[in-house]
Structures are given as C-alpha cells and as structure tokens.
C-alpha atoms as one frame of an Amber mdcrd trajectory, in Angstrom:
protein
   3.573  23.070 -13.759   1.606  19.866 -13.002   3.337  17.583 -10.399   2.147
  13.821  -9.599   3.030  10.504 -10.070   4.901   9.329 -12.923   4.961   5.675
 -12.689   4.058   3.121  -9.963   4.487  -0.769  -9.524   3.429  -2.966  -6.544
   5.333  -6.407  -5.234   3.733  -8.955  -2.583   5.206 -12.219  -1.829   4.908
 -15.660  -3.276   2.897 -17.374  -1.012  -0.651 -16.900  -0.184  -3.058 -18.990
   2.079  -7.037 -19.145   0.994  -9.486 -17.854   3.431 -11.359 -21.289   2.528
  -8.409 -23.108   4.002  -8.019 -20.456   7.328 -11.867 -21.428   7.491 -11.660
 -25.117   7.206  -9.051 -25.265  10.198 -10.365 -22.490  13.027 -14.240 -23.303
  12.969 -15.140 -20.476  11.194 -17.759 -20.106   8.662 -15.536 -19.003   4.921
 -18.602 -16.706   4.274 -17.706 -15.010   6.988 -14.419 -13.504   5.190 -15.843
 -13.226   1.473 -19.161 -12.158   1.708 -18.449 -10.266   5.698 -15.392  -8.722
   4.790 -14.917  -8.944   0.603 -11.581 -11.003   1.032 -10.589 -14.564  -0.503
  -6.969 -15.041   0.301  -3.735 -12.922   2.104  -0.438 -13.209   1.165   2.179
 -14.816   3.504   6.092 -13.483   3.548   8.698 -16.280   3.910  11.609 -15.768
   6.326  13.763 -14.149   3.884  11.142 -11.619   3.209  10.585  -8.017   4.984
   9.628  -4.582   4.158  13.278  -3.668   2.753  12.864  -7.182   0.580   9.504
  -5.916  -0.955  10.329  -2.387  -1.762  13.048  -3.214  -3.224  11.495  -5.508
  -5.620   8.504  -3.101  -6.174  11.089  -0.493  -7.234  12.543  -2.916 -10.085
  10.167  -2.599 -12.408  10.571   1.849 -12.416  14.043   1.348 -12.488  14.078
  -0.605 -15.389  11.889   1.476 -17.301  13.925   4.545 -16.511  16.702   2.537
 -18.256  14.722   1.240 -21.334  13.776   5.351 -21.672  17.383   6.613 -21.209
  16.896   8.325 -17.838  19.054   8.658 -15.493  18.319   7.247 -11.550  20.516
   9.477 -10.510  17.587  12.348 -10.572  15.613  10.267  -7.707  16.914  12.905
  -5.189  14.824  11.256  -2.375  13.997   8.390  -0.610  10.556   8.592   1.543
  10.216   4.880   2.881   6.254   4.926   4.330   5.849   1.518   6.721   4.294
   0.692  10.035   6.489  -2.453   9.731   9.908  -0.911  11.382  12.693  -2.893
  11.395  14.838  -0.507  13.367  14.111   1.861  15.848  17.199   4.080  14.325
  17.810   3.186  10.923  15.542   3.951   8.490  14.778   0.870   5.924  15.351
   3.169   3.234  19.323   3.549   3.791  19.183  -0.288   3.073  16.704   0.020
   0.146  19.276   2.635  -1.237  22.317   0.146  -1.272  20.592  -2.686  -2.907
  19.019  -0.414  -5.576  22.237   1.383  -6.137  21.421   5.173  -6.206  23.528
   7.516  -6.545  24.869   9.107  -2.601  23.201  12.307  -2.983  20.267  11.484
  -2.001  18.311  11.943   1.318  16.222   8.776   2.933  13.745   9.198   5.609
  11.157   6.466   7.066   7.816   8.064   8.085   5.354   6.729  10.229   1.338
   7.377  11.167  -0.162   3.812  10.710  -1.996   3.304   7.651  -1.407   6.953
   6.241   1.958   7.797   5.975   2.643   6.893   2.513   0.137   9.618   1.358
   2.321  11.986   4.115   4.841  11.494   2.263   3.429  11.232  -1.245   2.396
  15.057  -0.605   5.843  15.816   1.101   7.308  14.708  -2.784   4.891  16.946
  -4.420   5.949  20.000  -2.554   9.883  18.977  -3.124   9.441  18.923  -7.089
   7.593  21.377  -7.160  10.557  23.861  -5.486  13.008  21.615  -7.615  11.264
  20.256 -10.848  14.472  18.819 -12.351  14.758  15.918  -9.390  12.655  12.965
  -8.906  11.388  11.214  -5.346  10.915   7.427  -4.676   7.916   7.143  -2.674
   7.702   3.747  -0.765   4.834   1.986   1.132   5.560  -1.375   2.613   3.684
  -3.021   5.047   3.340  -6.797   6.897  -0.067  -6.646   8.602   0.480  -9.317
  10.807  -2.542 -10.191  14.270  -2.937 -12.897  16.895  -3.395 -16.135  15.911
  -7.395 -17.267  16.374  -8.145 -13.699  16.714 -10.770 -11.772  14.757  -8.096
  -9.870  12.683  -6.042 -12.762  11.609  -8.106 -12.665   8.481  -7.566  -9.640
   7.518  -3.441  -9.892   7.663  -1.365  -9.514   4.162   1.520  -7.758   3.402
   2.759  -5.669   0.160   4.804  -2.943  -1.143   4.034   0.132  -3.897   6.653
   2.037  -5.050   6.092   5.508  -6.912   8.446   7.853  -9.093   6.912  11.565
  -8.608   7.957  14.333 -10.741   7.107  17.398 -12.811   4.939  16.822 -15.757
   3.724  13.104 -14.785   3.083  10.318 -17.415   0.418   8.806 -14.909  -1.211
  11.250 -12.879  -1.440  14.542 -11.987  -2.215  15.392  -8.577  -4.466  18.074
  -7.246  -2.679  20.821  -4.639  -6.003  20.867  -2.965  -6.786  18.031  -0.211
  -9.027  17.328   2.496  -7.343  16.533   6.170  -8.505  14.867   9.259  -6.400
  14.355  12.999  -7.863  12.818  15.868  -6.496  10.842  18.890  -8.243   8.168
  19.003  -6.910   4.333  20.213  -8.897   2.225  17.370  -6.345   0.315  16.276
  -2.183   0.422  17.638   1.088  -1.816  18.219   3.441  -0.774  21.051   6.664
  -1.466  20.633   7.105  -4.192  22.901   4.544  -6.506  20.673   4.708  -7.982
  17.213   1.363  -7.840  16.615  -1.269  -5.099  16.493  -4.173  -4.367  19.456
  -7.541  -3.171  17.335 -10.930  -2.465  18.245 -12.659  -3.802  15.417 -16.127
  -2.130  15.333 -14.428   1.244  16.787 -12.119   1.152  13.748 -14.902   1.194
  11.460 -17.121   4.028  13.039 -13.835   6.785  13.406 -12.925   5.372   9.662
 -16.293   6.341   8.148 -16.389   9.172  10.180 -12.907  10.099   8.940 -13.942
  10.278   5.395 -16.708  12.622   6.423 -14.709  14.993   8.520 -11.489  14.798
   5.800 -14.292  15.286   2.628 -15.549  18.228   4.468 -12.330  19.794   4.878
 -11.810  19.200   1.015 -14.884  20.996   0.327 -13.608  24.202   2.104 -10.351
  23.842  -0.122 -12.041  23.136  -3.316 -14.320  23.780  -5.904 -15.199  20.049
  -6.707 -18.510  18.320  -5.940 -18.723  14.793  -5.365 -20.764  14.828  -9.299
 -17.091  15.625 -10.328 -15.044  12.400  -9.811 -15.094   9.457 -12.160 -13.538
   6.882 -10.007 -12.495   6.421  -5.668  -9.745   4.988  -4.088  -9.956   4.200
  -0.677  -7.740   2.875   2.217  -7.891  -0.748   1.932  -7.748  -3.389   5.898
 -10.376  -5.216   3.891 -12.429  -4.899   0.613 -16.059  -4.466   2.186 -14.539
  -1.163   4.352 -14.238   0.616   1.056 -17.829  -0.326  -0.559 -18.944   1.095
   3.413 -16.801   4.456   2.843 -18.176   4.837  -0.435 -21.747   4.438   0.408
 -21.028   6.386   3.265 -19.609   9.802   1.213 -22.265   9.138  -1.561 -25.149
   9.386   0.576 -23.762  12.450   2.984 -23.729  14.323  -0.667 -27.085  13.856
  -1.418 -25.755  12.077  -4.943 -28.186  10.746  -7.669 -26.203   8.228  -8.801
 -27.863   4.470  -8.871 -26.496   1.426  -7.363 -24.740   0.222  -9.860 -23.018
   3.066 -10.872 -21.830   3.820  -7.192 -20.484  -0.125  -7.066 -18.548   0.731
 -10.689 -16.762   3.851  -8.926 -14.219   1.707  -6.790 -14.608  -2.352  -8.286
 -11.866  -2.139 -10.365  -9.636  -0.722  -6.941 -10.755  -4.119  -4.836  -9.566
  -6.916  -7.206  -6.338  -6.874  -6.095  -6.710  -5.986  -2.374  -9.173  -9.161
  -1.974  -6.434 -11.476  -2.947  -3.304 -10.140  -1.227  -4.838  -8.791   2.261
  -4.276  -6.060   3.933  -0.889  -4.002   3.442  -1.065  -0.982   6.005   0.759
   1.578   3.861   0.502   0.008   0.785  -3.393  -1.222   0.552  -5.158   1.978
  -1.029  -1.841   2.334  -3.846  -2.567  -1.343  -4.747  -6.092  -0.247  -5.043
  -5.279   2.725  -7.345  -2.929  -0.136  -9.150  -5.297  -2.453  -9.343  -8.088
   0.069 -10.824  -5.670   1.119 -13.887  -4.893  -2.520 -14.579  -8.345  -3.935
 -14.206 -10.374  -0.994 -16.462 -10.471  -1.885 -19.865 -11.776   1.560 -21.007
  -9.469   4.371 -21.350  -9.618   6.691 -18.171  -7.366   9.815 -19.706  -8.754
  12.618 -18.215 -11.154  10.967 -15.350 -10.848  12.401 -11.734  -9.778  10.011
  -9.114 -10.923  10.790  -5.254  -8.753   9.025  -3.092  -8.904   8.973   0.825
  -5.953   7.318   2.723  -6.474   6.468   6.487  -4.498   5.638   9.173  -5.626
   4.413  12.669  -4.605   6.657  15.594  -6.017   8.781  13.450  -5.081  10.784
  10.657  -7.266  10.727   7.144  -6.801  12.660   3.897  -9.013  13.182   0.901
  -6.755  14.073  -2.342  -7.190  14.029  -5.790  -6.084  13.488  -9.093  -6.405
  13.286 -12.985  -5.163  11.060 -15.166  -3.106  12.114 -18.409  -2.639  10.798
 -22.043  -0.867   8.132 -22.482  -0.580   6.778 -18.956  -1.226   2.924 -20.364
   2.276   3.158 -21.700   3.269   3.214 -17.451   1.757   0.454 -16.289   2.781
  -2.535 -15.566  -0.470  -4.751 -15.592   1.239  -8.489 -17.145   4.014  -8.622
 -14.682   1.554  -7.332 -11.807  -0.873 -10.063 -12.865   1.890 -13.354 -13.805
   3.394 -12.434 -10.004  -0.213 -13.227  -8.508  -1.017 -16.045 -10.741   2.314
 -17.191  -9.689   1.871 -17.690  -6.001   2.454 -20.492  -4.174  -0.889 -22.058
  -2.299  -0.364 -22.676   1.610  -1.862 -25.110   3.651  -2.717 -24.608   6.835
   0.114 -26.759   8.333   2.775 -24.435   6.665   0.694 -21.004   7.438   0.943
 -21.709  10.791   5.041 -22.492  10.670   5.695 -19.160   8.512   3.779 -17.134
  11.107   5.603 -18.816  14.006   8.872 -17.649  12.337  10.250 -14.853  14.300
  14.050 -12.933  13.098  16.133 -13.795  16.253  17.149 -11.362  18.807  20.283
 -13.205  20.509  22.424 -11.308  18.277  23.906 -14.429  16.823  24.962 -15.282
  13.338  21.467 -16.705  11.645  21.057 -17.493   7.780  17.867 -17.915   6.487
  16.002 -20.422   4.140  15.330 -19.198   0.849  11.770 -19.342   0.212  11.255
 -16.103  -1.735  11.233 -16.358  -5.676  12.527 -12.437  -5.709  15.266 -10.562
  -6.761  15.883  -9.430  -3.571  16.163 -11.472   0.272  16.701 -11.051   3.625
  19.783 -13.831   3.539  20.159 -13.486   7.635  21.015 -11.494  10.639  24.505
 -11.557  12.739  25.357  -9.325  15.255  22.189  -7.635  15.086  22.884  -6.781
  11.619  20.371  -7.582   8.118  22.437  -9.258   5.496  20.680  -8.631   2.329
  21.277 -10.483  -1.407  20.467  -9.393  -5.022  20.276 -12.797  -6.533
C-alpha cells in the first residue's frame, strides 16, 4: 500500500524587503546576495504574525479542498507541528493550530524539534502511523521565522514561511519511498540557546558539515537501496539560501561519478529555487517550499519522475529520502493562489524593516493588542497574562 503525501500548500507573510534595498542601506555590495548567495528578497512577519499564524493559514487551502471533495477533517488523526521557532517551552503550537482550524478532539499534537530537519522527522513519523492505520490522515507542519543580528553576515539570509502537508494511504501527490539515507553528528555549526532571539552560526563551518552531510546521508541511502544517482529525475534540497543547493548538487553529482552535462545538472533542482530566492530562508519549511515551488514552476508533466530530496538540520542531523510522483497530482496543487500571495506582497523600505525587526512580543505579562498588519485569515491579535490571543478574521 503506497503511503506519501497527498496534498501540500505553503503560506509566507505579506511583506518582503529587497536585498537591493538591505544593500543600499548597510554598505554592502547587492551582488553579494544574488549572485554570492542566489537570493533577491526575504519575507518580513508583521507583529500579528508567528509560526501558529502561518500554519494555520498554510493549512487553509487542504482544508478547503477536503471540503470541495466531500472528506471529512475529522480523519486528520494527528498533528506533527515541525518549527525551530518555539513559542512555548511547554505548549506545543500545534494545540493552538488545532483550535483555530477546528479539528475534531481526537486527535494527538506534538511539536518536534532538530533545527532545520524536523519536519522531514516527522514527515517519516506520519508515514509509519498510516501505514499501521491507513484509514486516518496526519497534518504535517513546518513553520519557521529565521530571524539573525542586525549588520551581521546572516541577516541576509533571514525569511520566514510555513508548508503544511496531508499524508495518507494511496497519495494523490506523491508516493514516498520506505528506503532513506540518515546522517547524526554533534557538531556546533549553527544554534540558538534559549536565552537569545537570534541564532549563533558559523557560516563557512555550516557549509563544509552540510555538503559533507549529503555525502555521509547519500551513502547511507546507498546501503538501503537499489537506486543510483542515474535514477532520479529531479532534487530537492534543504534551502538557508539558493546557491547552498546548486553546491549540494554539484557536490553529490560529482562524488557519483555522473555523466550528466551542465545544463542538465542545473535543470535537476531550478524549478525548487524560484520560490526560496524570493521568500528567504524558512528553517523547517525551506526544502517543502522547494519541492512546492518545483511542481508549480515545471510546465512538463512529471507523473512518474523520481524526486531525491535531502533535508538538513544544523547540530546535525541530514536525511536523503525519496519519492515518485503519481497521475494526476496537477489536480493538488495549488500554483495561482501560491503565486497571487507572492505577487501580492507588500515592498519594505528600509526604515520600516528595521521597525518590524525591532518588534519584540512583550514579556511583562501585561495585557498587549497588536496592530494588524497581516492580510491573513489568521493573527496573533495580542498577549495578556502571558497568554496568545488568536483571531480568524
């Protein structure tokens, strides 16, 4: 019985500063971000926006469908809410995702965390649960703010987004391989204690145990499986910045001794950067939105091509997986409201980049309401007591 994904939609926020414009105002040269790194712009959440925000309005889009086919949402058995982005040390961000989506009580909700990687963690932990109970369905959440110092060299690179995935038994998207490829080491590349907002990285370390990650995780994959490099049509990699994949990609090709040409190699993962170069970096989410972003950007049918995908997280922990997609799976996507929601962003200047980042949710346990700024369905209206207040508008 093939298990896998069965639909998936992506949400980042309305407002989005140009890498031009970061360039123009900290003395930095723009080719530096989008010819050094492969980026052009990062999206910026408002006040009234957070990981709980984002998710929810990534999930809108599946739950709508599964109401335009006559499903029922009460089969989404599980909640597995992936983020590096806590907003409680206790409760997981998937109890409050679960109220403002309205599921059904029977349902379990668990937040999982390993930096970059966890939503594949729990993408797999999904696979194994329909496959011991094929009549229930799990919602599979990444949602990430990547958020660094101001002036320092990973300020570029911040963004923020949310996927949300449906996984079941006999998938109208993809169907997932049992086989993968895994990859542990302790290693201090890239990590946010609790007592900071923003992450510590070693920028050139992070790239060496990244590519070195793929390697070790690929050769793991190749003791599991029967499939050569020759036998995938398309990659997916984890996404802090576009040029990282292209590196990863090289990387794999040439430690397989392929004969593929340039060009060929470049076609493999373009279609999985568009997106990623004009949102930023989204922890969790980044390598989903690339897999998003390859289905809506291909204009020739892919039923029946392999995907490779290899999800990262710093710390580390990497994992090579695989999939195949089915017949039919245009009929899932959701490519026009993917596309009007990034046409539809609002242009920052510098001036207000620099106020949104300053924003911080108070801690003084008073009553706070926020300013509406987001254009979603669903916002963070305030905080009192210590509490969230959230609002389906």
């Amino acid at each position: 019985m093939p298990v896998g994904i069965d639909d998936i939609s992506f949400y980042t926020t309305n407002f989005s500063l140009d890498l031009q414009e970061l360039a123009d105002n900290n003395g930095s040269n723009a080719a530096k971000y989008t010819v050094g790194i492969g980026q052009e712009r990062m999206s910026v959440p408002g006040a009234d926006e957070d990981v709980v925000t984002m998710a929810a309005n990534a999930c809108l889009p599946l739950l709508e469908g599964m109401a335009q086919r006559g499903e029922d949402p009460n089969a989404i058995s599980t909640i597995l809410f992936a983020t590096e982005t806590g907003i409680d040390q206790s409760k997981a961000a998937g109890v409050y995702l679960h109220t403002l989506l309205k599921l059904s009580p029977r349902c379990r909700v668990v937040e999982l965390k390993q930096a970059c990687y966890s939503a594949t963690a729990a993408l797999q932990l999904a696979t194994a649960w329909v496959a011991r109970k094929p009549k229930e369905k799990v919602l599979v959440i990444a949602s990430d703010i990547a958020r660094y110092d101001r002036q320092s060299p990973g300020e570029a690179t911040q963004g923020c987004g949310a996927v949300a995935m449906i996984v079941s038994a006999n998938p109208r998207l993809i169907e997932l391989d049992p086989e993968t490829g895994i990859h542990t080491e302790d290693v201090m590349d890239f990590w946010r204690p609790n007592y900071r907002s923003t992450a510590i990285v070693d920028g050139k370390y992070s790239t060496k145990v990244y590519l070195r990650c793929v390697r070790s995780a690929w050769q793991d994959f190749r003791q599991q499986s029967e499939l050569n490099f020759s036998d995938f049509d398309y990659f997916c990699y984890h996404l802090p910045f576009s040029r990282m994949a292209q590196k990863a990609h090289n990387h794999l090709a040439n430690g397989n001794a392929h004969e593929l040409n340039a060009e060929t190699l470049e076609n493999q993962i373009s279609a999985s950067l568009i997106y990623n170069r004009i949102t930023g970096n989204s922890y969790t989410a980044a390598m989903y939105i690339g897999f998003i972003s390859l289905l809506d950007n291909t204009a020739t049918n892919l039923a029946g091509k392999r995907i490779g995908f290899f999800s990262y997280g710093s710390g580390s922990v990497g994992e090579f997986f695989t999939g195949t997609l089915v017949e039919g799976y245009q009929d899932m996507l959701h490519k026009q409201s993917h596309q009007l929601m990034l046409e539809s962003r609002q242009p920052l200047n510098y001036a207000d980049y620099q106020k949104m980042y300053a924003f911080e949710v108070p801690t003084d346990g008073g009553d706070h309401e926020f300013e509406q700024q987001t254009n979603g369905k669903f916002r963070l209206t305030g905080i009192s007591q210590h509490k969230r207040l959230y609002q389906v508008r």
